[in-house]
TIGU-598551 format. One record per residue (C-alpha): residue number from 1; residue in three letters; x, y, z. Coordinates in nm, 2 decimals. Example, Ala and Ser with C-alpha at 12.3 -4.5 7.8 and 13.67 -1.06 7.14 Angstrom:
2
1,ALA,1.23,-0.45,0.78 $
2,SER,1.37,-0.11,0.71 $
// end
This chain:
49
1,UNK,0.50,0.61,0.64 $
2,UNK,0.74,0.87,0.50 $
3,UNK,1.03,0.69,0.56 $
4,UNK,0.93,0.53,0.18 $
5,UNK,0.89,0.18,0.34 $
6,UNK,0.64,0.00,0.10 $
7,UNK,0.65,-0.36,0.21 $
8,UNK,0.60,-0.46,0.60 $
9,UNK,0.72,-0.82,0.59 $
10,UNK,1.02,-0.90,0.39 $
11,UNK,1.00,-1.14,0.09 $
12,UNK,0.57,-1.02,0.07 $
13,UNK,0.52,-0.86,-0.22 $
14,UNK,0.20,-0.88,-0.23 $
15,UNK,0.11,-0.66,0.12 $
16,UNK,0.21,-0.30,0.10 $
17,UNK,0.18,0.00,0.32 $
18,UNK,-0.14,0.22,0.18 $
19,UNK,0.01,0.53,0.33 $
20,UNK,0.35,0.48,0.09 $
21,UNK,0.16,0.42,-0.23 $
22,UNK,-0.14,0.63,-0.22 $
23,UNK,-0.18,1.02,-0.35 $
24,UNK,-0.50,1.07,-0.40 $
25,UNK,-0.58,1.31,-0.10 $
26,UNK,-0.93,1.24,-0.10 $
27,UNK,-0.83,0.89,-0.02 $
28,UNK,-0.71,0.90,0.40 $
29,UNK,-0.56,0.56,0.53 $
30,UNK,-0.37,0.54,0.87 $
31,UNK,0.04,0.53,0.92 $
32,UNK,0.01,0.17,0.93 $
33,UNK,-0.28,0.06,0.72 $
34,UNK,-0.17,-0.28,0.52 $
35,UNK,-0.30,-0.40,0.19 $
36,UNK,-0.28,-0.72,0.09 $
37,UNK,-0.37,-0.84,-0.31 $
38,UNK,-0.27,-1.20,-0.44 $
39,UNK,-0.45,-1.12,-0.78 $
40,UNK,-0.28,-0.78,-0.91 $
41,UNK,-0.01,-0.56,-0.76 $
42,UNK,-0.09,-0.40,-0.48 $
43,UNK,0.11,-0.12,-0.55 $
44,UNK,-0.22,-0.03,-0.80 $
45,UNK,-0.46,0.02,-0.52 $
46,UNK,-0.61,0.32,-0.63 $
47,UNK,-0.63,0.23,-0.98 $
48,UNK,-0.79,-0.12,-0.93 $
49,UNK,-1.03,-0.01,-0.63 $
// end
């Protein structure tokens, strides 16, 4: 996703695109990998997992 789209659905804020939010490069997720987390941001993916 370079096109800097975090959020597939609109209004969910709570499933993001992993391939907007993660740097890490040892972490590898595909174009349109989704994450979804009800309990913390999911914006915080690689902090929190």
């Amino acid at each position: 996703m370079k096109n800097g789209k975090i959020y597939p659905r609109i209004g969910d804020k709570q499933t993001v695109y992993l391939k907007s939010i993660v740097t890490r490069p040892t972490i590898e997720v595909g174009d349109f990998t989704i994450y979804n987390d009800f309990v913390n941001d999911p914006r915080d993916f690689e902090k929190n997992n």
